[in-house]
Each structure stands twice: as C-alpha cells, then as structure tokens.
C-alpha positions in Angstrom: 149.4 -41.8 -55.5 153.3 -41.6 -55.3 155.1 -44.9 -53.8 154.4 -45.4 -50.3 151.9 -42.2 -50.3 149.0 -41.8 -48.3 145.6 -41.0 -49.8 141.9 -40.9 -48.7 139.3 -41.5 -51.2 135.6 -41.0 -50.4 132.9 -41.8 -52.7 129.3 -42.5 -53.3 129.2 -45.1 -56.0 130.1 -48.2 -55.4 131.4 -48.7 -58.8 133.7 -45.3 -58.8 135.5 -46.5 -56.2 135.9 -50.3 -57.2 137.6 -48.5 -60.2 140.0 -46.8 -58.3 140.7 -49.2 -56.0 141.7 -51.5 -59.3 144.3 -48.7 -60.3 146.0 -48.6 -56.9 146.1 -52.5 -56.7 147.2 -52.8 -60.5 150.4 -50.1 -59.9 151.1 -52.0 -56.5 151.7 -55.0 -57.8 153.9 -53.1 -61.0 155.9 -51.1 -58.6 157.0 -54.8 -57.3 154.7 -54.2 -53.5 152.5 -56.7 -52.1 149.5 -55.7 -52.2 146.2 -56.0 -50.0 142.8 -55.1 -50.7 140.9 -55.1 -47.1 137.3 -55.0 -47.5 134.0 -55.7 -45.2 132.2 -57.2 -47.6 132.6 -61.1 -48.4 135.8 -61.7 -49.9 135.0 -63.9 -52.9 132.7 -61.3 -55.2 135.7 -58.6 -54.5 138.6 -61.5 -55.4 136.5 -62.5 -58.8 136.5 -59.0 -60.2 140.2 -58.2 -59.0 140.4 -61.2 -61.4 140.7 -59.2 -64.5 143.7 -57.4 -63.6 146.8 -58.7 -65.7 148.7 -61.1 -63.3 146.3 -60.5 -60.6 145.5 -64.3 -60.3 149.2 -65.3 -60.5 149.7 -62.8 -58.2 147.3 -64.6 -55.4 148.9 -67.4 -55.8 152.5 -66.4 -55.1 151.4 -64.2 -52.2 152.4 -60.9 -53.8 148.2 -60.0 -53.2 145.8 -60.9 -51.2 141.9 -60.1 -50.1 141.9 -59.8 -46.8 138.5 -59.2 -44.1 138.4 -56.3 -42.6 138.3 -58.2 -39.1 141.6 -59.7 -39.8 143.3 -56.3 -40.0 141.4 -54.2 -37.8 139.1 -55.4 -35.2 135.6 -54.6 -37.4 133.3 -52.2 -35.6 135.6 -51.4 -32.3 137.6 -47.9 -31.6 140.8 -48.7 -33.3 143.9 -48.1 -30.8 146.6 -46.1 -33.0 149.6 -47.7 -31.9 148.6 -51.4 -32.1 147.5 -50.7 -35.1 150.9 -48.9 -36.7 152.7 -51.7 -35.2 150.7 -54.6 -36.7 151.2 -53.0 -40.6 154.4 -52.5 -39.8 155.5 -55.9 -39.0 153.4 -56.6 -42.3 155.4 -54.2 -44.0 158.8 -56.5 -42.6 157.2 -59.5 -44.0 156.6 -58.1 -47.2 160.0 -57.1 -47.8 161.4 -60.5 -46.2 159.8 -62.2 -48.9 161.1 -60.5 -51.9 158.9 -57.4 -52.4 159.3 -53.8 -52.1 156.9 -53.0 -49.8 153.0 -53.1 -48.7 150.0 -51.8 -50.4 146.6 -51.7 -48.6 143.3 -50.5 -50.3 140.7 -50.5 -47.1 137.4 -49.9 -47.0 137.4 -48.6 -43.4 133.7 -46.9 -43.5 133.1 -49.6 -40.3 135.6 -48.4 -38.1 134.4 -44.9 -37.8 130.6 -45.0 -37.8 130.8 -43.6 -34.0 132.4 -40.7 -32.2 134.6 -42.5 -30.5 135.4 -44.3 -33.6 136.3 -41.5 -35.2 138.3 -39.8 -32.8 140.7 -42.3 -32.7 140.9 -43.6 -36.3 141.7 -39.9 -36.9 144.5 -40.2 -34.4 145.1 -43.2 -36.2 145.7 -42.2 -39.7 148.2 -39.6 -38.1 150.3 -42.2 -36.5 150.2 -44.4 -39.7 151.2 -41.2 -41.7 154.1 -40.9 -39.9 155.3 -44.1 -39.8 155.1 -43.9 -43.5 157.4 -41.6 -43.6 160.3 -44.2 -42.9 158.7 -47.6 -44.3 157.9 -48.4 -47.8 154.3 -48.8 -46.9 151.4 -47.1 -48.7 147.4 -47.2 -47.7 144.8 -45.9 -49.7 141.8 -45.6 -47.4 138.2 -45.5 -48.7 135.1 -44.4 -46.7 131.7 -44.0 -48.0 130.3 -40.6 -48.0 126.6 -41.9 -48.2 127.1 -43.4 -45.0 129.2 -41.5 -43.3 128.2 -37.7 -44.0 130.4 -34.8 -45.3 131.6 -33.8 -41.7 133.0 -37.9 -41.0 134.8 -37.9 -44.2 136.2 -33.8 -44.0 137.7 -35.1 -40.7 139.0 -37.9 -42.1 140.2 -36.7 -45.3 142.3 -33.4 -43.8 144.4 -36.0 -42.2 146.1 -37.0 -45.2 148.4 -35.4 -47.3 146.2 -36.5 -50.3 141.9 -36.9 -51.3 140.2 -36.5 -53.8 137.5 -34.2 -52.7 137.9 -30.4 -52.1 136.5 -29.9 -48.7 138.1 -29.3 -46.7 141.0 -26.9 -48.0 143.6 -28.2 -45.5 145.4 -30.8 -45.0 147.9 -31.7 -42.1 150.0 -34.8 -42.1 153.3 -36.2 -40.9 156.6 -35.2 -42.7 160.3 -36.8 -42.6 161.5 -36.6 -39.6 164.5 -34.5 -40.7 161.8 -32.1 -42.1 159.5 -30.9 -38.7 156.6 -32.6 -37.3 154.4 -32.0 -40.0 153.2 -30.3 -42.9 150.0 -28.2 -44.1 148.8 -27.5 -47.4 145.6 -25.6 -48.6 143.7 -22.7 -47.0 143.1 -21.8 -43.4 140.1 -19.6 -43.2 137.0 -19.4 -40.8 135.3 -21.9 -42.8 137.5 -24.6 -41.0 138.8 -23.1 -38.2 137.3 -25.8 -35.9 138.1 -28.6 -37.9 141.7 -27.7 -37.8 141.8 -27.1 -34.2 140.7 -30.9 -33.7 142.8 -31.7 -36.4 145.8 -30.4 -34.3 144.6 -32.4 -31.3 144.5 -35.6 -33.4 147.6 -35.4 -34.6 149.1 -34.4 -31.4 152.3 -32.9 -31.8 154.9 -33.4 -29.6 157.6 -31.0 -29.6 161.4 -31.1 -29.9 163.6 -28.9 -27.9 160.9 -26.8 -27.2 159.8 -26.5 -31.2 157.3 -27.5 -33.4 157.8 -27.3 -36.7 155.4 -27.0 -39.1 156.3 -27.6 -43.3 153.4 -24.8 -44.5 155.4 -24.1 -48.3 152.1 -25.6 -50.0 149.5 -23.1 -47.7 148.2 -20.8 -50.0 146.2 -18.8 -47.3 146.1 -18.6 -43.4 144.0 -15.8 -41.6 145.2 -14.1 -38.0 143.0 -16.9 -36.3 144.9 -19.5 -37.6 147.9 -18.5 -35.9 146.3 -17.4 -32.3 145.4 -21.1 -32.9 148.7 -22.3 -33.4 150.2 -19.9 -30.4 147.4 -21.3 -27.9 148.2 -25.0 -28.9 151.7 -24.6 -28.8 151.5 -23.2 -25.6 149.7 -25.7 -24.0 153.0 -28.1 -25.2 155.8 -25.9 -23.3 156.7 -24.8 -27.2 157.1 -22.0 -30.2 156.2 -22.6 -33.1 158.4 -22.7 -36.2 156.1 -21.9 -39.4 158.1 -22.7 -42.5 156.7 -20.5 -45.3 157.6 -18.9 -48.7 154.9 -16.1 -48.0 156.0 -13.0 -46.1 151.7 -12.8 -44.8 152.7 -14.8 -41.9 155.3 -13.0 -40.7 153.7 -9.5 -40.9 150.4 -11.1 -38.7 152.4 -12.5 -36.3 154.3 -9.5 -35.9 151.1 -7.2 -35.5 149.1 -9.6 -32.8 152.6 -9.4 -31.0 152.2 -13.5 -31.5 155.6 -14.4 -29.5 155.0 -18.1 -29.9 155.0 -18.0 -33.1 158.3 -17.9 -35.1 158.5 -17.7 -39.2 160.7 -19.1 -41.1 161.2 -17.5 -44.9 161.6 -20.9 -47.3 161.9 -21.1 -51.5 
C-alpha cells in the first residue's frame, strides 16, 4: 500500500490476515505515522503478538501506536454515519501530526459494522467519503472484513470501493481522486458480470457535479461495454450533468458516438 493509500483486504484465515496486518503496522510506524490497529476482539491477545515487531513496544509507549476497540472508533454494530465518521479520523489525523508524526495509520477489522443491509449501505458510502478525504490528508486505512462471515457479495461491494484489494472480484474499482483530477477514478473491467454492482457503486459514492460535469479518471479501465455507458448517461442525468470520461482508448468514444450518448463526453488521455 503506497503512503496514505486506501486498501481493503478480505480473508478467511485468521492467521493470513494477522500477517498482513503486521506488514502495514511495521511500514507505518517506519514511514514515521502513528499507527492504529482497531480490532473487535479483546485488545490484549492482539497487543502481545504486535509485540514482536521491532520497536513496536517502544512504540506503545511513546504513543506513536496504539490498540484501539473497535467501539472506541466506530460505534460497534450500529449503521456508521459517513460524515461523523470522516470528521472524527480526521481530527485524529490533526493530532497525529501535532505530535510529531507524519500522519495516521489504521488497520480495522470492520467485519461488525456491515453485517446488515443497512450496515452496509452506509459503510459503503462511508469508505467513499473517507477515500476522498484521503486524497488531501496524510491518512491511510487498511480495512479488513472477513469473507467467511460476510459472503462474496458483502466483501465485492465493499472491496470495489477502494482503489486497492487483494481479491479479483470484482474487476472494478471506483474511488475518489485529487480534487484537481475529477471526482473519481475507475480501473478494471466493466462488463455484464457487474453491471449491478457498479450501478450501486455509483449511488454510494454519489457524485456531485461541478459546473454541470462529472469527471471520471478511467486511464486504468481496460474494458467498458455499451451498458456501461447508458449507465453513466442515465446517472448523470439524474444530477443536471455530462459526463467527462477520461480515457487512453478510442472504444469509448466510438460507442458513445453510435448510441448517439449526448451525455457522455470523451476525453483522449496518454
């Protein structure tokens, strides 16, 4: 994960992800962060085996890391509301560098806080927001579900709405860019096989236009069909806007110029 990146990271042994979750809290506290590891579980068992890590126990005691309940960051078990939420890690993310540090790491489990629809509808909206705010604070999150109690569906949701996981489906991803750079990016493939997924994924991240444009980052989407961008006409629509598809593939172009797709307006990128 690159400094202040975004990753979701689903699993189904314990074990593989205690590993990983050692990796992101060892480079944390290298790259000079401070670093939290939110968990559900009790906090001692997960503090005694963060224990190995080199300079993880001096680290405790300065306050550059910490094991932290998931109840004292989110409120465990209850529909997450987005913007309380960005605003409480980044005021974090203010302390962090008040005292001396670079910015804030979080590994959470988060498997608790989207066990429900309702749950999951807003975490999803959630993890757009946080993206975002990413995008201008030195704040990075890798966010863990498990699979084996979740299901493939929860965690494809949940995964699309970062820019990075570690598990192939689904093939798209769309997440927050710099503001300079549109309102956000995709990546991957667009094809039947998700066509749903990404219409709630639009919803979710719910873009709000600029001067009557939405601009989408889509250099790193290897494949969209004609549905994809009837999609992206319809939703667009419904916002008063066109959108601006930034692409180094002339496919794009050539559909939207055959379905007569008037919303939709491409942009040729290297």
């Amino acid at each position: 994960m690159p400094p202040h990146g975004h990753l979701c990271w689903s699993y189904d042994d314990q074990e593989v992800f205690a590993d990983e979750a050692e990796r992101h809290v060892a480079a944390g506290l290298a790259g000079g962060e401070r670093v939290w590891f939110v968990t559900p579980t009790p906090t001692g068992p997960v503090a005694e085996r963060l224990a190995g890590l080199p300079g993880f126990a001096d680290a405790l005691d300065r306050g550059a890391a910490a094991v932290v309940p998931l109840g004292e960051t989110y409120t465990s078990g209850a529909v997450v509301d987005p913007p309380t939420q960005v605003a409480a890690y980044a005021a974090a993310t203010e302390a962090a560098l008040a005292a001396g540090f670079t910015g804030l790491r979080v590994v959470a489990e988060a498997t608790d806080m989207v066990r429900t629809a309702k749950q999951l509808d807003a975490f999803t909206r959630y993890e757009h927001q946080i993206d975002r705010w990413m995008r201008t604070g030195p704040f990075a999150a890798m966010c863990a579900y498990d699979r084996s109690a979740l299901g493939d569906a929860t965690v494809a949701a949940l995964a699309c709405m970062h820019p990075e996981s570690n598990q192939t489906d689904p093939l798209f991803h769309l997440f927050a860019t710099a503001p300079a750079d549109g309102h956000a990016a995709l990546t991957g493939e667009l094809d039947p096989s998700n066509h749903e997924l990404f219409r709630d994924a639009l919803e979710w991240a719910d873009l709000r236009p600029t001067d009557g444009r939405l601009v989408l980052q889509a250099t790193g989407l290897r494949f969209l069909d004609h549905r994809t961008l009837i999609a992206l006409q319809a939703y667009a629509r419904r916002r008063d806007a066109t959108v601006v598809l930034r692409t180094s593939r002339p496919t794009p172009a050539r559909l939207a110029d055959l379905l007569g797709l008037t919303g939709i307006q491409v942009e040729m990128v290297r």
